[in-house]
PDB file with SEQRES, HELIX, SHEET and CRYST1 records, atoms N, CA, C and O in Angstrom:
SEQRES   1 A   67  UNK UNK UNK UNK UNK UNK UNK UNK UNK UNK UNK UNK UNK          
SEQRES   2 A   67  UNK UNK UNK UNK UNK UNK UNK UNK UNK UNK UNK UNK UNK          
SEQRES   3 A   67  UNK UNK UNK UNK UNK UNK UNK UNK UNK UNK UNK UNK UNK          
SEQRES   4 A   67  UNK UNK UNK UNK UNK UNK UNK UNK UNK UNK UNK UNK UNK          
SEQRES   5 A   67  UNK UNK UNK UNK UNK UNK UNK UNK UNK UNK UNK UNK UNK          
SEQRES   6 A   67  UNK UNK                                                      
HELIX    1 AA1 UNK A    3  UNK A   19  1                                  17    
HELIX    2 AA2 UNK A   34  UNK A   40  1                                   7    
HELIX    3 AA3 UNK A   41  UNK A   43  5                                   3    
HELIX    4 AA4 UNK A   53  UNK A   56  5                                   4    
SHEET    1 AA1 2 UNK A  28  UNK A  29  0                                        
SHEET    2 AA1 2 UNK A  48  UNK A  49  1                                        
CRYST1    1.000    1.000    1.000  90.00  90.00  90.00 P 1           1          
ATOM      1  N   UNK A   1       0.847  -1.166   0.000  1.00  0.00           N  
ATOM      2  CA  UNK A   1       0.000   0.000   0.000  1.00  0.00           C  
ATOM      3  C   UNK A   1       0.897   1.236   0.000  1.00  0.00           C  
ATOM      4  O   UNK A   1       1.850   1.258   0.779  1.00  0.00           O  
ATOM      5  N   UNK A   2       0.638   2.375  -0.903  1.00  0.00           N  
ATOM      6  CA  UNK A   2       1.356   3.428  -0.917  1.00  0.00           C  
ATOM      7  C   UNK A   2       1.155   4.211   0.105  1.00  0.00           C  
ATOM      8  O   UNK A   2       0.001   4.589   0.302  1.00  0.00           O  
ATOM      9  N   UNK A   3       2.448   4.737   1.192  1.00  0.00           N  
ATOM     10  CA  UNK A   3       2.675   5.541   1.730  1.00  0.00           C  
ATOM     11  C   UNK A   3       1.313   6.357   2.300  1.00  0.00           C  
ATOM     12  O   UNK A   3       0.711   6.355   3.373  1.00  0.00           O  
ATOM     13  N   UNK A   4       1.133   7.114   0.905  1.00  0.00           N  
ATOM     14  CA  UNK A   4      -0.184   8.113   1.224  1.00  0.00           C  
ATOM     15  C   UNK A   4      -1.169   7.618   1.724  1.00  0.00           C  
ATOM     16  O   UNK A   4      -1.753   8.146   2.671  1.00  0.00           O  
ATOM     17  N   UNK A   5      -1.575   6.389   1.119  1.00  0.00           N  
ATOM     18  CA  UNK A   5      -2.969   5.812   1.419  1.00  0.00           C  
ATOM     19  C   UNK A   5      -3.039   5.359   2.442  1.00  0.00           C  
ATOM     20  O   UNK A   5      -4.099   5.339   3.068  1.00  0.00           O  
ATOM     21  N   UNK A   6      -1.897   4.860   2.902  1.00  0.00           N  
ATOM     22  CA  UNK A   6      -1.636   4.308   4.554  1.00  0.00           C  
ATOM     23  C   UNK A   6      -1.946   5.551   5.390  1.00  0.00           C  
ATOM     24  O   UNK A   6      -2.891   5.799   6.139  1.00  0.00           O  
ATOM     25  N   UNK A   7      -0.832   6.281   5.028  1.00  0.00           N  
ATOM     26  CA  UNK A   7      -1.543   7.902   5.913  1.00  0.00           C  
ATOM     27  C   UNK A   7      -3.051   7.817   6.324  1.00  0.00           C  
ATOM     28  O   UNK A   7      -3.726   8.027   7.332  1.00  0.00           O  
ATOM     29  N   UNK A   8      -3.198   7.487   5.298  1.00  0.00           N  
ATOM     30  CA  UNK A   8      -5.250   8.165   4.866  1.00  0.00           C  
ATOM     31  C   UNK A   8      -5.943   7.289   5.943  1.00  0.00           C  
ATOM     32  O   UNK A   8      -6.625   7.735   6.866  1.00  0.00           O  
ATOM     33  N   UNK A   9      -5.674   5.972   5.698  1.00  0.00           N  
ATOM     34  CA  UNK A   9      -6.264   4.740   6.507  1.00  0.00           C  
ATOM     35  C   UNK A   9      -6.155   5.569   8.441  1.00  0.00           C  
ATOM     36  O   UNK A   9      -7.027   5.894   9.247  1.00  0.00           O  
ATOM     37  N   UNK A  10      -4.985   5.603   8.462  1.00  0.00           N  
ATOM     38  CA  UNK A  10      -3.882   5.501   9.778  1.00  0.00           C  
ATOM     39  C   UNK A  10      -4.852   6.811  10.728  1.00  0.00           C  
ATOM     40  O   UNK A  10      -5.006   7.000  11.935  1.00  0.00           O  
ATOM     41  N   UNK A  11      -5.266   7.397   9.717  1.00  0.00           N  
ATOM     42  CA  UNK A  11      -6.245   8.887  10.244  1.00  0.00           C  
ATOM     43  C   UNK A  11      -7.337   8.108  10.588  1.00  0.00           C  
ATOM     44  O   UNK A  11      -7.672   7.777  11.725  1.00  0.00           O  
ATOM     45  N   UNK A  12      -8.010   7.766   9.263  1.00  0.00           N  
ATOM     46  CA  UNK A  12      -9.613   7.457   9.639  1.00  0.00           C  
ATOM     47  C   UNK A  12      -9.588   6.372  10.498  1.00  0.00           C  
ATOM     48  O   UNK A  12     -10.729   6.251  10.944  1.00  0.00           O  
ATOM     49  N   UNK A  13      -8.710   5.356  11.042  1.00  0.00           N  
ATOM     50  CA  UNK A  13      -8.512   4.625  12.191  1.00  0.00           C  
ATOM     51  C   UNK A  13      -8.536   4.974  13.322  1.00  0.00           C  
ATOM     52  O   UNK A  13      -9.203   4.389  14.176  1.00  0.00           O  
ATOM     53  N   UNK A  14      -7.611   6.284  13.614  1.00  0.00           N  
ATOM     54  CA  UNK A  14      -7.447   6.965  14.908  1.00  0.00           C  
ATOM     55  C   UNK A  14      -8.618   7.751  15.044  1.00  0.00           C  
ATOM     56  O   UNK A  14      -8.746   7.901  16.259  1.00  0.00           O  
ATOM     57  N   UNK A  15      -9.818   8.508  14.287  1.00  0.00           N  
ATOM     58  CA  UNK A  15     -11.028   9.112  14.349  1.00  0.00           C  
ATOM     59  C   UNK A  15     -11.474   8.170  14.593  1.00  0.00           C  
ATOM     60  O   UNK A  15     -12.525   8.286  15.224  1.00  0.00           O  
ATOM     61  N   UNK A  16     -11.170   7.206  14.388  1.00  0.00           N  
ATOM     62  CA  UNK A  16     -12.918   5.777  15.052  1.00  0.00           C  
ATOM     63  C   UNK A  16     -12.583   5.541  16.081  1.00  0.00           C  
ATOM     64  O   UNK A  16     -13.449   5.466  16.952  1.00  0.00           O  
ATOM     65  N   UNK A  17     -11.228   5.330  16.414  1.00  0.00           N  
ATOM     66  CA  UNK A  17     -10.817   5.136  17.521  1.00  0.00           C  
ATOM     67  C   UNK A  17     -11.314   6.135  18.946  1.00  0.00           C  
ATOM     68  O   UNK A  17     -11.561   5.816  20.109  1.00  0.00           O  
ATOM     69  N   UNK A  18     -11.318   6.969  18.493  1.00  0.00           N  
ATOM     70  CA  UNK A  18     -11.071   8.461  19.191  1.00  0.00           C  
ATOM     71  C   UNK A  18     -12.630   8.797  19.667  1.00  0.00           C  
ATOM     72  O   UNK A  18     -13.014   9.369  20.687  1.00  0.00           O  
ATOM     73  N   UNK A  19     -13.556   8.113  18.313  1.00  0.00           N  
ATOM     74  CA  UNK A  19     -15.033   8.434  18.842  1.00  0.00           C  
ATOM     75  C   UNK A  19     -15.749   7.113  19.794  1.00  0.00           C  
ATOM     76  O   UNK A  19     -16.656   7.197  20.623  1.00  0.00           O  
ATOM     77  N   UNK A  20     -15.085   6.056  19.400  1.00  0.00           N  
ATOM     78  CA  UNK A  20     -15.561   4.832  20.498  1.00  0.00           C  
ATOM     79  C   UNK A  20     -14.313   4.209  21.315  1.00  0.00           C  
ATOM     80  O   UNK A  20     -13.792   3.152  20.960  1.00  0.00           O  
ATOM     81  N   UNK A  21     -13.715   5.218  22.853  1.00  0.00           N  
ATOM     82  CA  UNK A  21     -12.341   4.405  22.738  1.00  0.00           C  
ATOM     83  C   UNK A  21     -12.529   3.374  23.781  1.00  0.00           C  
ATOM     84  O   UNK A  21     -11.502   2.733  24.002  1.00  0.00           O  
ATOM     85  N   UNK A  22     -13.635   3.018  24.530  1.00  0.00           N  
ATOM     86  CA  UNK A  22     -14.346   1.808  24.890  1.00  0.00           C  
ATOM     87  C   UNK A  22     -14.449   0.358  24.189  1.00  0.00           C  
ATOM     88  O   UNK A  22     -14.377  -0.747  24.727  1.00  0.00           O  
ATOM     89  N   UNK A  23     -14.596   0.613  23.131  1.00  0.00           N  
ATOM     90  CA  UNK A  23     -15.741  -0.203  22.384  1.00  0.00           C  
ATOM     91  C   UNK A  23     -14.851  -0.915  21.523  1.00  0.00           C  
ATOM     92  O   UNK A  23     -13.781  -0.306  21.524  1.00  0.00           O  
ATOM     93  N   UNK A  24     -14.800  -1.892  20.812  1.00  0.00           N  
ATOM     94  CA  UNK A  24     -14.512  -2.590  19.516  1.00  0.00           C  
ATOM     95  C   UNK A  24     -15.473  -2.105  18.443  1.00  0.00           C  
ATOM     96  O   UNK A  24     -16.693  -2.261  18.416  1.00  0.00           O  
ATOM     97  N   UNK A  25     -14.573  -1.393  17.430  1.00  0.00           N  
ATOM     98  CA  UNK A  25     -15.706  -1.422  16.140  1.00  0.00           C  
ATOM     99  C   UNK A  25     -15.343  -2.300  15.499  1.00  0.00           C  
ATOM    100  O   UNK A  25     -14.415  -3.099  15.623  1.00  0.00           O  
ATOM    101  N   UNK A  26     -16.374  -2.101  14.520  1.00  0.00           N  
ATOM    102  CA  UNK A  26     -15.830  -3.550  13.076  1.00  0.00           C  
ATOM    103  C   UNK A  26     -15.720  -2.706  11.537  1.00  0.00           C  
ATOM    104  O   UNK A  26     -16.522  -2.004  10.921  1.00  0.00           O  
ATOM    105  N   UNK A  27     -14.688  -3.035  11.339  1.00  0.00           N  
ATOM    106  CA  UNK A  27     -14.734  -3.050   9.592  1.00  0.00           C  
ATOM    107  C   UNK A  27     -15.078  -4.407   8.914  1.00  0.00           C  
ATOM    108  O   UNK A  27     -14.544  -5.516   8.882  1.00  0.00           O  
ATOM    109  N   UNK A  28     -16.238  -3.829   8.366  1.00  0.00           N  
ATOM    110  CA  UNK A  28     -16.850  -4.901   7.216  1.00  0.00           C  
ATOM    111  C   UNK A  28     -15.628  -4.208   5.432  1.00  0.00           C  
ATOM    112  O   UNK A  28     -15.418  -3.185   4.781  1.00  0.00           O  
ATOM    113  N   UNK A  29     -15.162  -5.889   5.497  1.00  0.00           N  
ATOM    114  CA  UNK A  29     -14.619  -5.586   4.109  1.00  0.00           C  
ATOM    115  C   UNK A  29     -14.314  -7.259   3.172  1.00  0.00           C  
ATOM    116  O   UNK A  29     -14.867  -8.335   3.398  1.00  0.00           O  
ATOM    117  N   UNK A  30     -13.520  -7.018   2.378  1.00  0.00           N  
ATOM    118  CA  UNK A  30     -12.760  -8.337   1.431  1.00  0.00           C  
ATOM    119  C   UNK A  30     -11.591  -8.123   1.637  1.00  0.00           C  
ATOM    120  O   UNK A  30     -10.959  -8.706   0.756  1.00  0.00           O  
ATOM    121  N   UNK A  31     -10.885  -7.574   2.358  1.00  0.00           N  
ATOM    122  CA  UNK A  31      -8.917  -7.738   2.373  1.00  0.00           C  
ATOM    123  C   UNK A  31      -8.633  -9.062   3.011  1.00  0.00           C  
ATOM    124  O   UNK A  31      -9.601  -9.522   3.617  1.00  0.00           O  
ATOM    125  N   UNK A  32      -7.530  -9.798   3.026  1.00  0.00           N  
ATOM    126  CA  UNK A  32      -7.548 -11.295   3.567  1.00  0.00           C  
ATOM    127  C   UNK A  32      -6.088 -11.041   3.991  1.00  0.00           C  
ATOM    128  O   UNK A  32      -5.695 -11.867   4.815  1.00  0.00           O  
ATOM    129  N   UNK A  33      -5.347 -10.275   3.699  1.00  0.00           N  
ATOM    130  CA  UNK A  33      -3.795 -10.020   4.233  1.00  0.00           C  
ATOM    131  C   UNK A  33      -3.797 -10.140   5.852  1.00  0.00           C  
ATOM    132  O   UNK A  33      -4.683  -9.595   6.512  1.00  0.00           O  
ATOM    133  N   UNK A  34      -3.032 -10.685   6.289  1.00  0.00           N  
ATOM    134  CA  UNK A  34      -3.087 -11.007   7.949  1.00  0.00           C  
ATOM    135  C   UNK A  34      -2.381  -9.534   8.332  1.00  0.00           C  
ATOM    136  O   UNK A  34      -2.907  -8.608   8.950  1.00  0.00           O  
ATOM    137  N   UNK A  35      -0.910  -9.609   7.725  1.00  0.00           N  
ATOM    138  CA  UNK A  35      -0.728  -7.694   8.437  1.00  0.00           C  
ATOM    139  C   UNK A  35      -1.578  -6.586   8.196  1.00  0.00           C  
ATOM    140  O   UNK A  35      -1.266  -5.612   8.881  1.00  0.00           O  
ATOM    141  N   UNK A  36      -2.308  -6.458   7.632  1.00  0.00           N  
ATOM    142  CA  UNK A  36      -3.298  -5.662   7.373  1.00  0.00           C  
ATOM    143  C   UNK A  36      -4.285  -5.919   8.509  1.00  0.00           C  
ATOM    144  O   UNK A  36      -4.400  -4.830   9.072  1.00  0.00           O  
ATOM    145  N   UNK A  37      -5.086  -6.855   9.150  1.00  0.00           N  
ATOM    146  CA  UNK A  37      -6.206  -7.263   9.987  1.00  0.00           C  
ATOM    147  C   UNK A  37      -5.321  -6.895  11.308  1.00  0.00           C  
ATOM    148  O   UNK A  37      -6.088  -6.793  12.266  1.00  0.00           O  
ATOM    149  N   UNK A  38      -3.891  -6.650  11.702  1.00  0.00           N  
ATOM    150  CA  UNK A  38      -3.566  -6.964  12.857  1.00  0.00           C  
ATOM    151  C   UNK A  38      -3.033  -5.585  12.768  1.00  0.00           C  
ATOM    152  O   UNK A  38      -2.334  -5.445  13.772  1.00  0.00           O  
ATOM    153  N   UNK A  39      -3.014  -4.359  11.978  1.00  0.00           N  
ATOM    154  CA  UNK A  39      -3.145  -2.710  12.337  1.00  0.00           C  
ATOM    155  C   UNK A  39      -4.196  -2.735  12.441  1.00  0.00           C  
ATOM    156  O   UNK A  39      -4.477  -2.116  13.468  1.00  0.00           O  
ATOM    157  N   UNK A  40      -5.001  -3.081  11.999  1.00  0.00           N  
ATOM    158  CA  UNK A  40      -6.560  -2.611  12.412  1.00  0.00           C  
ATOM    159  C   UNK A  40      -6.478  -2.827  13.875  1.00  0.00           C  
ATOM    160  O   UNK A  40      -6.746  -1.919  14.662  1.00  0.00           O  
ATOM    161  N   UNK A  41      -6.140  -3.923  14.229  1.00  0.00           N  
ATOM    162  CA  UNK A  41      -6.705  -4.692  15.229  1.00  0.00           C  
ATOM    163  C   UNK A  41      -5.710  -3.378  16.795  1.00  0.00           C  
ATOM    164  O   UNK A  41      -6.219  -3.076  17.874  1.00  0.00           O  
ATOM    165  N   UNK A  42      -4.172  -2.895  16.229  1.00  0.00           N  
ATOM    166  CA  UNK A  42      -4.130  -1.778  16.737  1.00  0.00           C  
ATOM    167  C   UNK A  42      -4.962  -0.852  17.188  1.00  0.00           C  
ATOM    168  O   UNK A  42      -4.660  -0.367  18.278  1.00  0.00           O  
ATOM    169  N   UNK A  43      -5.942  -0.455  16.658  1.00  0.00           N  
ATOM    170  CA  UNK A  43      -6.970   0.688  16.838  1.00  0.00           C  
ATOM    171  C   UNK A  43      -8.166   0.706  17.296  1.00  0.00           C  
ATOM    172  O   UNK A  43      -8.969   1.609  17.527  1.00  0.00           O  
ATOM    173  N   UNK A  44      -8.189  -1.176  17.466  1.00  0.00           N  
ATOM    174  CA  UNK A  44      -9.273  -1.597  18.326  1.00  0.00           C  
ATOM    175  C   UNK A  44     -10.698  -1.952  17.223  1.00  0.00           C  
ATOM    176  O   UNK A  44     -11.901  -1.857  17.466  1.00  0.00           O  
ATOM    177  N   UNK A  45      -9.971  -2.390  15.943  1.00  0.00           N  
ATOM    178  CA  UNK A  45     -10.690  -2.578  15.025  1.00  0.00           C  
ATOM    179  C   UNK A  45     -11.081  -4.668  15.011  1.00  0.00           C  
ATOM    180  O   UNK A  45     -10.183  -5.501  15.133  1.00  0.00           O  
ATOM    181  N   UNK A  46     -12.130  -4.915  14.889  1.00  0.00           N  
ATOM    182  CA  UNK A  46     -12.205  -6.310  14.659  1.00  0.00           C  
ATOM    183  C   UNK A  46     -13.138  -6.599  12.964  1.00  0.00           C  
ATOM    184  O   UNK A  46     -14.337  -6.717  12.712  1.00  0.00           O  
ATOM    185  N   UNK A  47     -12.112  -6.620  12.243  1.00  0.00           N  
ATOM    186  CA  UNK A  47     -12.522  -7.032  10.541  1.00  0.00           C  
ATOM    187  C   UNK A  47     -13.095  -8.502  10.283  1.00  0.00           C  
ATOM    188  O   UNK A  47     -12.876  -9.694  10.497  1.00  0.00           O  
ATOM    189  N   UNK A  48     -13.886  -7.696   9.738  1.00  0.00           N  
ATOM    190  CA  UNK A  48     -14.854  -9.298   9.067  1.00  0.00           C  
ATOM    191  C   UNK A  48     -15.086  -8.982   7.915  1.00  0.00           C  
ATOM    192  O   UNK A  48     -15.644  -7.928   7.612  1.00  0.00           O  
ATOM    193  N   UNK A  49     -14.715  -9.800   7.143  1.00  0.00           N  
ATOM    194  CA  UNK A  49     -14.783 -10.593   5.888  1.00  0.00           C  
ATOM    195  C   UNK A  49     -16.346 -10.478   5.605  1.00  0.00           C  
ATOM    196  O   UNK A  49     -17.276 -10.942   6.266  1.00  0.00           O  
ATOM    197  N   UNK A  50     -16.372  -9.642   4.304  1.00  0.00           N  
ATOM    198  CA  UNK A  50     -17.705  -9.872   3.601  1.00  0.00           C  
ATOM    199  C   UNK A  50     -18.003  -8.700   2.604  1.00  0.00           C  
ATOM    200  O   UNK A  50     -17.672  -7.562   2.936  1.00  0.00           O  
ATOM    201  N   UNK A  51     -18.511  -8.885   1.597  1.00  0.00           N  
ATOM    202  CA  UNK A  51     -19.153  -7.894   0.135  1.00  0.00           C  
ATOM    203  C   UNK A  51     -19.415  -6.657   1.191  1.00  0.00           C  
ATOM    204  O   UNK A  51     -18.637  -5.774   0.829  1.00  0.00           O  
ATOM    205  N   UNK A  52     -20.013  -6.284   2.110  1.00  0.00           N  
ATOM    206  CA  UNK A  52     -20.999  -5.745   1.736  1.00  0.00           C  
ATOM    207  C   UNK A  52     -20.385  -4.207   3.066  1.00  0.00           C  
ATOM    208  O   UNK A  52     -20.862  -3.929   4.166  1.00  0.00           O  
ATOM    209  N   UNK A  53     -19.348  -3.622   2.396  1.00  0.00           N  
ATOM    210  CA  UNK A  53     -18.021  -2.606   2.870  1.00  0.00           C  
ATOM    211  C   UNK A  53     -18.746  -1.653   3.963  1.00  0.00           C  
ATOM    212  O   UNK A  53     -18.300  -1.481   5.097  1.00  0.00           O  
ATOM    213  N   UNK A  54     -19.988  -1.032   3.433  1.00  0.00           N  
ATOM    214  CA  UNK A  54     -20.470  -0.157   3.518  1.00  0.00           C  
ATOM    215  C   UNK A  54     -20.807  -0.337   5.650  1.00  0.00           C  
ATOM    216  O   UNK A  54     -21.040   0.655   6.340  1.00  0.00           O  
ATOM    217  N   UNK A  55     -20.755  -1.339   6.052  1.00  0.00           N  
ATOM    218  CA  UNK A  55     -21.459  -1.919   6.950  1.00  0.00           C  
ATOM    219  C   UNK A  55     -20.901  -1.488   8.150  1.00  0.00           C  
ATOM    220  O   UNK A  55     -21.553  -1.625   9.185  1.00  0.00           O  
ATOM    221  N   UNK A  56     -19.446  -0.830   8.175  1.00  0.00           N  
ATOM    222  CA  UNK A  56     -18.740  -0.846   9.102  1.00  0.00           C  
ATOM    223  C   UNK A  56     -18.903   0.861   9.953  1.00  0.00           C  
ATOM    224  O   UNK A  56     -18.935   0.971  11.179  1.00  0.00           O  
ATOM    225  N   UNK A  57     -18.973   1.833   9.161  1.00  0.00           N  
ATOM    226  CA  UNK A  57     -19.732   3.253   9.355  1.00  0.00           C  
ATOM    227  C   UNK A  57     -20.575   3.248   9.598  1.00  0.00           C  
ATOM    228  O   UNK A  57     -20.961   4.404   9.765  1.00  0.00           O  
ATOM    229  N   UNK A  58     -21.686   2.184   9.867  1.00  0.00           N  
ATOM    230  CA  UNK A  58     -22.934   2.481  10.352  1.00  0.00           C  
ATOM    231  C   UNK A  58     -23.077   1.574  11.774  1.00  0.00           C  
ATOM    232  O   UNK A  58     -23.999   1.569  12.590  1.00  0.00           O  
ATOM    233  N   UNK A  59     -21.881   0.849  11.758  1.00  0.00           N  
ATOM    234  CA  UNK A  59     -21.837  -0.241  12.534  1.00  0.00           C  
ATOM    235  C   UNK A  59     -21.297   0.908  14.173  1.00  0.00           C  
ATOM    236  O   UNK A  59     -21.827   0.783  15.277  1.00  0.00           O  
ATOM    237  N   UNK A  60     -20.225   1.870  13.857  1.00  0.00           N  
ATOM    238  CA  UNK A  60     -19.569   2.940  14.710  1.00  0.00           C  
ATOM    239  C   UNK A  60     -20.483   3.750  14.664  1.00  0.00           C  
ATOM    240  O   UNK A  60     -21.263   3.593  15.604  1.00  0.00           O  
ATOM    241  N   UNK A  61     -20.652   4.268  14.230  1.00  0.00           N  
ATOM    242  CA  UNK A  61     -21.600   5.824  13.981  1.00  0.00           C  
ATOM    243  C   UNK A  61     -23.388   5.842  13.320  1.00  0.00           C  
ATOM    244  O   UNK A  61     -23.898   6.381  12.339  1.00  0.00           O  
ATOM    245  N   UNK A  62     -23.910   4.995  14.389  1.00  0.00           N  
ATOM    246  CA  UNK A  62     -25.651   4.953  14.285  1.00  0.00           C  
ATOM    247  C   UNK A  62     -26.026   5.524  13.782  1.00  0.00           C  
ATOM    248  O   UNK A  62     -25.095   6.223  13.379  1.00  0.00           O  
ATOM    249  N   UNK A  63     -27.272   6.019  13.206  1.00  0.00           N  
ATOM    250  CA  UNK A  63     -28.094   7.055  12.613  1.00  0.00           C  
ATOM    251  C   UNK A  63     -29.070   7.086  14.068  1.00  0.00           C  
ATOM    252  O   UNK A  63     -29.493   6.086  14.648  1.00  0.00           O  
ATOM    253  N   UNK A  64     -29.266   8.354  14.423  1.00  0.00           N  
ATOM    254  CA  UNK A  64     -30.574   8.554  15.482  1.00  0.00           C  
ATOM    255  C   UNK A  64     -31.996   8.291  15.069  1.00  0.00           C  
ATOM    256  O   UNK A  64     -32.362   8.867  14.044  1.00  0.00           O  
ATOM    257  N   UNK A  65     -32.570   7.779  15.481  1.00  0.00           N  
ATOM    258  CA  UNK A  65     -34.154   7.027  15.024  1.00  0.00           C  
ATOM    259  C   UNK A  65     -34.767   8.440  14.789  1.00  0.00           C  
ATOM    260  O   UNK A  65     -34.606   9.276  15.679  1.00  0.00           O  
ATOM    261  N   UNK A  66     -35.704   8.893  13.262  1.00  0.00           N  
ATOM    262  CA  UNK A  66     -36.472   9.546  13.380  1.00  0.00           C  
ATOM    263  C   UNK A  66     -38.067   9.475  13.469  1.00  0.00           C  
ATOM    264  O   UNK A  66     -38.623   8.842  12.572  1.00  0.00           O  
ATOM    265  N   UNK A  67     -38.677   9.929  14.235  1.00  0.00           N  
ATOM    266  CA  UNK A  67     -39.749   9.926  14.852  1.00  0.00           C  
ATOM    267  C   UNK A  67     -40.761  10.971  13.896  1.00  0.00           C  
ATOM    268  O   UNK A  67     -41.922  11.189  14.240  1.00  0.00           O  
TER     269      UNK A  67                                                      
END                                                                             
């Protein structure tokens, strides 16, 4: 992974981190690289395997029920 993009990751890791630092979030994704799952796992990330990416931002950051 290039430099930059690592940057990029290394941020939006420490913001999830930073908003749940209790909690385990999850990234929903398809990467299968083991060093890759075990920085996450730095930041208090637990990755699961699956299509459907989108799952992991909603999984940290709820939407408030509207009424």
């Amino acid at each position: 992974m290039p430099a930059a993009r690592a940057d990029i990751l290394e941020r939006i890791l420490e913001f999830m981190q930073g908003e749940n630092p209790i909690n385990v979030f999850h990234i929903y994704g398809w990467i299968r690289p083991e060093p890759m799952t075990q920085w996450f796992a730095c930041f208090g990330v637990s990755f699961r395997e699956t299509l459907l990416g989108n799952l992991s931002w909603h999984s940290s950051f709820p939407v408030p029920p509207r009424c």
